[in-house]
C-alpha positions in Angstrom: -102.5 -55.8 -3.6 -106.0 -56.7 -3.3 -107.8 -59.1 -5.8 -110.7 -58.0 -8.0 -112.7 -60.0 -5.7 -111.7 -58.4 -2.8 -112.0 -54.8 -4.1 -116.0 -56.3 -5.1 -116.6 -58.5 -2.2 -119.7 -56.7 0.2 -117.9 -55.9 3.1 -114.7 -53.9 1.0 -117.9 -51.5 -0.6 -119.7 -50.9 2.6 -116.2 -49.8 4.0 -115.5 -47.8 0.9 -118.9 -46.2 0.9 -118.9 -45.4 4.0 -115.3 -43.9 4.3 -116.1 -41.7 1.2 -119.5 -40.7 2.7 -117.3 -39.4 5.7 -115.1 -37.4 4.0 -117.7 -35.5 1.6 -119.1 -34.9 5.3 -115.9 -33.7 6.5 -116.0 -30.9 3.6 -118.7 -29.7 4.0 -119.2 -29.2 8.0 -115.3 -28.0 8.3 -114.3 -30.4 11.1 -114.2 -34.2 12.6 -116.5 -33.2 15.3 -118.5 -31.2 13.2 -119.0 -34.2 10.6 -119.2 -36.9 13.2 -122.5 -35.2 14.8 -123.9 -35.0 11.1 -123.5 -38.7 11.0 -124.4 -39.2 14.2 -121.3 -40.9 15.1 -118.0 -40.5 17.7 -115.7 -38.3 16.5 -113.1 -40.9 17.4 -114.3 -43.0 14.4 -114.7 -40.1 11.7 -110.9 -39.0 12.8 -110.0 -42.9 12.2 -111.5 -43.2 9.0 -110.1 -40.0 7.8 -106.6 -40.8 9.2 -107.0 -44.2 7.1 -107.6 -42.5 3.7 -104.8 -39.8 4.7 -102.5 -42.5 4.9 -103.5 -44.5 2.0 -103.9 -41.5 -0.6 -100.5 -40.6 0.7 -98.9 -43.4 -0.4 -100.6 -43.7 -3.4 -100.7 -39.8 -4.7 -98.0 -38.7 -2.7 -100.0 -36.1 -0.9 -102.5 -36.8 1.9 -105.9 -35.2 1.4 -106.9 -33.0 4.7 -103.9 -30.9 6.9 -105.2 -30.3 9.7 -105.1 -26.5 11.0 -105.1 -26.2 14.7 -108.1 -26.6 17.5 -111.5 -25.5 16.8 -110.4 -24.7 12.5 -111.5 -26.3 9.8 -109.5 -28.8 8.2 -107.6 -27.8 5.0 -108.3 -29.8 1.9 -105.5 -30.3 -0.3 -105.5 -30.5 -3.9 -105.8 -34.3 -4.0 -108.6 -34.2 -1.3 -110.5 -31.7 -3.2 -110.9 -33.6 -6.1 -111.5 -36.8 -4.3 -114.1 -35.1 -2.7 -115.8 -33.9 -6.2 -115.4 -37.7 -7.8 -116.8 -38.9 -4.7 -119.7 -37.1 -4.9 -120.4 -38.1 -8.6 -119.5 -42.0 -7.8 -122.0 -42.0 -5.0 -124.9 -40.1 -6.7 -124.2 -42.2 -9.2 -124.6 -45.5 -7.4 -127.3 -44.5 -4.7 -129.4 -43.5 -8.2 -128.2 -46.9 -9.6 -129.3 -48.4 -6.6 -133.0 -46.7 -6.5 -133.7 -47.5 -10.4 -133.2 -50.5 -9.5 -135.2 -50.8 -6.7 -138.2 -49.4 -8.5 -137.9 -51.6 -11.4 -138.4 -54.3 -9.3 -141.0 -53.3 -7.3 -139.2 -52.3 -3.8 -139.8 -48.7 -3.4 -142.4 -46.6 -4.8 -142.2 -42.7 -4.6 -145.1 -40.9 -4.7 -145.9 -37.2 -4.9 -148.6 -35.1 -3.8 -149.9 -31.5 -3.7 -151.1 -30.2 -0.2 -154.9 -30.3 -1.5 -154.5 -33.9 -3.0 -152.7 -35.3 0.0 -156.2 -36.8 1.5 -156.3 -38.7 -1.7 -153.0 -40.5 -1.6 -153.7 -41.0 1.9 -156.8 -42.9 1.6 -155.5 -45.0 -1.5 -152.4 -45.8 0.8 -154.8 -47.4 3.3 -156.2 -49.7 0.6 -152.8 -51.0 -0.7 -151.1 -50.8 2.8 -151.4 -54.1 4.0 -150.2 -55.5 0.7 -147.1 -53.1 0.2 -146.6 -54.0 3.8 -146.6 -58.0 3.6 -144.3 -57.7 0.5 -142.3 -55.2 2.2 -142.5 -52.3 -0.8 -141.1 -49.0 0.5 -143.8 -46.4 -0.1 -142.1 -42.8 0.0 -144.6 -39.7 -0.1 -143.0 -36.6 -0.7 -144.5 -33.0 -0.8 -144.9 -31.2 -4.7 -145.6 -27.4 -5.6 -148.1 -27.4 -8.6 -145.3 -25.5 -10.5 -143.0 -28.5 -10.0 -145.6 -31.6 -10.7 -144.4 -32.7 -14.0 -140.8 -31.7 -14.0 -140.3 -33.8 -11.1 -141.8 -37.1 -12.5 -139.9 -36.3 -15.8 -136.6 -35.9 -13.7 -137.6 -39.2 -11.7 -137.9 -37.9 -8.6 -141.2 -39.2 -8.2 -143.2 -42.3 -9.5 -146.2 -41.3 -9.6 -148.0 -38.2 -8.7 -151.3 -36.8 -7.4 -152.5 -33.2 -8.5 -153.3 -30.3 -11.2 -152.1 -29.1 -14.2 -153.4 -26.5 -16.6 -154.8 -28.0 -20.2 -152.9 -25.8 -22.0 -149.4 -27.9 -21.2 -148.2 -30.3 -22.8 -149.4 -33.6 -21.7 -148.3 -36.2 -24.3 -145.4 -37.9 -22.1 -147.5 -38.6 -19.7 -150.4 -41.7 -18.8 -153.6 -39.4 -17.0 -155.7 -40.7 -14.4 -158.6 -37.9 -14.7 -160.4 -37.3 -11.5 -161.9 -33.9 -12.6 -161.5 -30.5 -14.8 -162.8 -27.1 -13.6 -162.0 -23.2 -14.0 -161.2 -20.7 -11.4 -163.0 -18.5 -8.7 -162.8 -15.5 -7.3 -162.7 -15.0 -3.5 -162.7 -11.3 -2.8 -163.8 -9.2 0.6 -164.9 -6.2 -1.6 -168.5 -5.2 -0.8 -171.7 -6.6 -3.5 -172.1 -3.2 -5.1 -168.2 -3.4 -6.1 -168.6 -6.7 -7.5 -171.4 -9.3 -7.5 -172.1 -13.3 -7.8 -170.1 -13.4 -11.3 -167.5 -11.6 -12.8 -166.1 -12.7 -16.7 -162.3 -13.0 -17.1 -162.3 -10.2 -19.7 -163.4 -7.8 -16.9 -160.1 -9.1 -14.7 -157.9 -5.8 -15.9 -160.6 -3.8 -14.0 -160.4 -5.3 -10.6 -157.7 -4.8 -7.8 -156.5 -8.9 -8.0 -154.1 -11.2 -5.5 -152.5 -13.8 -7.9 -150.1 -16.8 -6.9 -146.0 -16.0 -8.2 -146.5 -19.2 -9.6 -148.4 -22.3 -10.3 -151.2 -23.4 -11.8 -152.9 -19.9 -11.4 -150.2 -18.3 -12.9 -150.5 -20.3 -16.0 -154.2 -19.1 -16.4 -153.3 -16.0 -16.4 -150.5 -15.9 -18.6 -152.3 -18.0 -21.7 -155.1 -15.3 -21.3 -153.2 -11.9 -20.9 -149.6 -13.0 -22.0 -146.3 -13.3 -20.2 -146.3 -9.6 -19.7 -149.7 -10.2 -17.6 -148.2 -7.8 -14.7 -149.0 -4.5 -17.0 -152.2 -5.3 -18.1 -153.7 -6.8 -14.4 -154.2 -4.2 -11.1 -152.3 -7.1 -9.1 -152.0 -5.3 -5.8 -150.3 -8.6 -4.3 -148.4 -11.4 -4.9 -148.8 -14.3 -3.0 -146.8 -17.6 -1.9 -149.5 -19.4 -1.3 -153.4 -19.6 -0.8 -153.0 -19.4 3.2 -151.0 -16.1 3.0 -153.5 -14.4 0.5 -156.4 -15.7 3.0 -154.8 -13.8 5.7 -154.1 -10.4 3.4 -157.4 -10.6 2.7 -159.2 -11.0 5.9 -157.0 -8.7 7.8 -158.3 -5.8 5.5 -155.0 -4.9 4.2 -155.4 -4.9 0.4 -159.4 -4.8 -0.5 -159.4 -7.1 -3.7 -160.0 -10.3 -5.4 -158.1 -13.1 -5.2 -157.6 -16.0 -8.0 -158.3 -19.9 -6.6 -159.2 -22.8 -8.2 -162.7 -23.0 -7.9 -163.2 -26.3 -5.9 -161.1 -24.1 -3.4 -163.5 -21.5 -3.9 -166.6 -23.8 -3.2 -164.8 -25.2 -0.2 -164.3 -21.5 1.2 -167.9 -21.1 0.5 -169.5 -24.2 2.1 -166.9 -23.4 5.4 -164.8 -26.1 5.2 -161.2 -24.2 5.7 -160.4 -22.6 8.5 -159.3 -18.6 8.4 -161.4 -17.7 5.5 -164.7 -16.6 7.3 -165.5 -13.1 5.8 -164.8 -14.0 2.4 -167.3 -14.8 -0.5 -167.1 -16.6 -3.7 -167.3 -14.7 -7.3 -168.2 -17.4 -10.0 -165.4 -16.7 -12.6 -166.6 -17.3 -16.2 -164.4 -17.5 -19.0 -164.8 -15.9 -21.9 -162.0 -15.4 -23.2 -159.3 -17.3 -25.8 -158.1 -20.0 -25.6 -160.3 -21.8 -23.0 -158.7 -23.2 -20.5 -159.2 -25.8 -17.4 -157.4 -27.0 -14.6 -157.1 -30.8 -14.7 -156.9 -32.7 -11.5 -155.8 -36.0 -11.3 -152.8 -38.9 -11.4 -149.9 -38.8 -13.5 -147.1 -41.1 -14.4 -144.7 -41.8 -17.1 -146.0 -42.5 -20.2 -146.3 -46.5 -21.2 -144.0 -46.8 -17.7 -147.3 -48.7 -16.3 -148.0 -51.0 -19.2 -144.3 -52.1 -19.0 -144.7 -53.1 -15.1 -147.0 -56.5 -14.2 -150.6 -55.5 -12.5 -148.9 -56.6 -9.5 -146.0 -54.1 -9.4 -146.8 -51.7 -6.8 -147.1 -48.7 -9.0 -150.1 -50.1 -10.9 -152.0 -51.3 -7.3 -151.5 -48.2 -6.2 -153.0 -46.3 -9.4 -155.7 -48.7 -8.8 -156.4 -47.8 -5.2 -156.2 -44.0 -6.5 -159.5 -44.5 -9.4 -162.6 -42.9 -7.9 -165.5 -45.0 -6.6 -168.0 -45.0 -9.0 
């Protein structure tokens, strides 16, 4: 039997991990071959490894953990192998999460997120700190956010920090708030001047044919000025996935309408500064209705998470490199 030490020694848990990382592979691609080009490996040492645990869980359980089933079928978990598979799962979520708090407590990796329209942000603050984060050798991981998602995802600590927008009507107390700017919305709309002019008020939004987002930030408006049962009281002749799609529904002359954008995305249409929108035209969107609400763009962390770091930790330079230059 092996001592304590041995079973915690680094080269017994790097053969364990990696043996239990093969088999969870194993169940879910069907096959040795199958697993071994997931991993990248010879199929020669996935069959090895899962012979090895086959013969050990046999002797220990009494039952080995795969059968196999004959060329080209998927290999047949047993009881015992099933529920191995499940723990292992668990155990090495568990750890790699371990692992990655850890990490990030001390400094070594930094996950950030960003919207697609605050990306250029991030990106030039990452130019500031990059030599520094490089020298020390802090992992910087930047990871792609939908608006909708932006605060569950630094609650859930999926993300350290992250760049983007929020609508002032959520709950922001659990969070620290880098604020780069607030504004309203915009209408961009190919309906001719006589249908609608320069401005339009959000009270008069029931009487025009409107393209909304299915969620987001947009959607939030909305629904704190017309109520979660916005659909019946709002002509929305299309829903949209994203801001691309409902430039495109637009411009092709599809639907003849007005579509909700936040309004420094309506300026930027307007001053010809993203592609595939010629054709369209701004509607200043003035709100005057209860309660009044803004879109809030900035940086977000965890509350007090910051103050508990040293001004050295990379979370804080890099909130740093993301103020704006007065």
């Amino acid at each position: 039997m092996l001592s304590r030490l041995q079973y915690s020694s680094p080269a017994f848990l790097d053969t364990t991990f990696d043996q239990l990382r093969t088999l969870i592979t194993v169940a879910e691609t069907g096959t040795a071959l199958a697993a071994a080009r997931a991993l990248g490996r010879d199929q020669s040492s996935v069959q090895k490894q899962l012979d090895t645990l086959n013969r050990n869980f046999g002797d220990l359980c009494g039952e080995p953990l795969v059968l196999k089933q004959g060329r080209g079928r998927d290999m047949l978990f047993t009881d015992t192998g099933k529920a191995l598979v499940e723990r292992a799962r668990t155990t090495l979520g568990d750890w790699l999460d371990a692992i990655h708090e850890c990490r990030r407590q001390l400094g070594g990796t930094l996950t950030v997120g960003a919207t697609r329209y605050t990306l250029g942000y991030l990106a030039r603050a990452g130019e500031v700190v990059a030599e520094e984060f490089g020298a020390r050798g802090i992992e910087l991981n930047v990871v792609h956010v939908r608006t909708k998602d932006l605060l569950g995802r630094l609650l859930a600590k999926d993300v350290d920090l992250v760049c983007g927008s929020v609508v002032t009507n959520n709950s922001l107390d659990a969070f620290d708030i880098m604020e780069w700017r607030r504004s309203g919305l915009a209408l961009l709309t190919n309906l001719d001047f006589c249908q609608i002019g320069d401005t339009a008020t959000t009270s008069e939004l029931p009487t025009l044919p409107l393209v909304v987002p299915v969620s987001g930030a947009i959607t939030d408006f909305v629904r704190g000025w017309f109520g979660a049962d916005y659909r019946s009281r709002l002509d929305i002749v299309a829903e949209i996935d994203s801001a691309q799609y409902g430039f495109e529904l637009l411009r092709s002359g599809l639907v003849r309408a007005c579509m909700l954008v936040t309004r420094g995305l309506g300026e930027a249409v307007d001053e010809g500064r993203l592609e595939g929108t010629s054709g369209l035209r701004r509607v200043e969107l003035v709100d005057d209705l209860e309660p009044r609400l803004e879109l809030l763009v900035g940086v977000f962390a965890r509350r007090d998470e910051r103050s508990s770091y040293s001004d050295s930790h990379p979370l804080n330079l890099l909130w740093e490199a993301l103020k704006p230059a007065d």
